[in-house]
C-alpha angles and dihedrals in degrees: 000000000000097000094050089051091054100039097055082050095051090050089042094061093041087045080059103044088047095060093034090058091044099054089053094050091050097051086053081054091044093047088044091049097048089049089051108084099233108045121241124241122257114301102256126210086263090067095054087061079251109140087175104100112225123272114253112256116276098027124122116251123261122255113230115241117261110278089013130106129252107270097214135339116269120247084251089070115099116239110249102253113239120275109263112264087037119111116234115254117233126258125294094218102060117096131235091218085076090054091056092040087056091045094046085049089050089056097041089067119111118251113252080245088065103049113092109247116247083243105051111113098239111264118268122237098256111258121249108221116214120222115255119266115257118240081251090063097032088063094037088058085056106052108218114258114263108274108240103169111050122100083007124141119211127192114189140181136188150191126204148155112252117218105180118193139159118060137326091203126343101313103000113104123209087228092080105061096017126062129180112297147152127304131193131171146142138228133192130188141174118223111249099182136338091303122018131070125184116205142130137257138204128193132181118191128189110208122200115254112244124174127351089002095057108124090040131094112244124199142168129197130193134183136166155133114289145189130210127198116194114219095204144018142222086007125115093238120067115192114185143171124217137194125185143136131215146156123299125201115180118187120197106180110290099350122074135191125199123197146145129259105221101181126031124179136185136162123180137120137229131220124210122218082182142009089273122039132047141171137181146132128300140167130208133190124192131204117196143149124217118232108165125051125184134223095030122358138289098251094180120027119224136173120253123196129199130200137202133179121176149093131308120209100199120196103207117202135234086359138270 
């Protein structure tokens, strides 16, 4: 019975040097793990200098053989407390994997460059832009104006006040035997596109006699091609602009003179009431020369001018 006593002393106190010694050892591993940057895994029974390898949870521990020291202490033994001035080492039971995770959060956080600033206006959905419409399409999205003009067939009179100057022949004005008088004449065209018509006009004028011709009866008489350009469409006013020349023939009593007329200008409009029928103002000046006189012959050439000013009735057909 003495030896036994002595000999479960002798195991207690080296049961007790043995775990003192261990946890110390373990704190040095602890301290040495948490300096290292990754940290290590959990100290096993291999690193305790332990080869025994640990009881299952909820057997009984084992009893040492007599004479023989205690393997391990029980779970029932406390855990010496840290000396004073050491700091305590963290749990055991925490992993290292948290520590990484944390770490690993840390780094998937957006730069402050990144970040939008709080005064930054929100970014706008980028335009698309549309490619621009061609001059095909451009002119389809405006329908054309209604023509009124082409294919159409215009009969037109006119009244005006005639007002010759110039020369009847080199250094004989027509002043001196013409005054101002009366003109009528007429004009008809045919529509060749939107815009043109091509036609013919004739005028007779009776001038008033002055001078040597007073007592005889004084005409003139004009005629030619013409052309007429229409400044607008589907409107009721249609202003237009003509050009033509023609033949001139001028009477004064016995005597007759017979020309052309190279250059004949006129500019007026016409308003419609109704689809077929229009009037409005116009003026004319003509620009001729005299070749032929008879009786006798025209010795100096000189240019004569006639002017009109008056108003123009028009017939349109088949209607605007």
């Amino acid at each position: 019975m003495r030896l036994s006593a002595k000999t479960r002393a002798l195991a207690s106190v080296a049961a007790l040097s043995f775990a003192a010694a261990a946890a110390g050892k373990a704190r040095r591993h602890r301290a040495a793990s948490s300096s290292a940057p990754t940290p290590s895994s959990a100290p096993t029974a291999s690193s305790t200098g332990d080869d025994s390898a640990p009881a299952p949870s909820g057997a009984p521990p084992a009893e040492p053989a007599p004479g023989e020291p205690s393997a391990a202490p029980s779970a029932s033994t406390p855990t010496p407390s840290p000396a004073p001035g050491e700091e305590p080492a963290p749990s055991e039971g925490a992993s290292p994997t948290g520590e990484a995770s944390e770490r690993a959060g840390a780094t998937s956080e957006p730069s402050g460059a990144a970040r939008p600033s709080p005064g930054s206006p929100p970014a706008r959905p980028p335009e698309v832009k549309r490619p621009a419409a061609s001059e095909a399409e451009e002119e389809e999205a405006v329908p054309p104006a209604r023509d009124t003009l082409g294919g159409h067939f215009d009969l037109g009179a006119n009244a005006a006040l005639l007002v010759p100057f110039g020369n009847l022949t080199g250094g004989a004005p027509q002043s001196r035997t013409m005054g101002l008088g009366p003109s009528f004449g007429a004009d008809v065209g045919y529509g060749v596109s939107r815009t043109v018509m091509l036609g013919a006009y004739f005028d007779i004028g009776f001038p008033s006699a002055e001078g040597s011709a007073r007592g005889h009866g004084l005409t003139t008489i004009a005629a030619g091609p013409l052309i007429r350009y229409h400044l607008v469409q589907g409107m009721s006013f249609d202003p237009w602009v003509s050009g033509g020349l023609g033949f001139r023939h001028t009477s004064e009593g016995s005597a007759s003179f017979t020309g052309v007329d190279w250059c004949r200008l006129a500019l007026g409009g016409d308003w419609y009431p109704s689809s077929n029928f229009g009037f409005g103002p116009f003026v004319a000046l003509s620009l001729g020369t005299f070749f032929g006189q008879s009786p006798g012959s025209i010795g100096a050439k000189g240019l004569n001018a006639h002017f009109l000013l008056g108003g123009r009735i028009v017939f349109d057909g088949p209607g605007r």
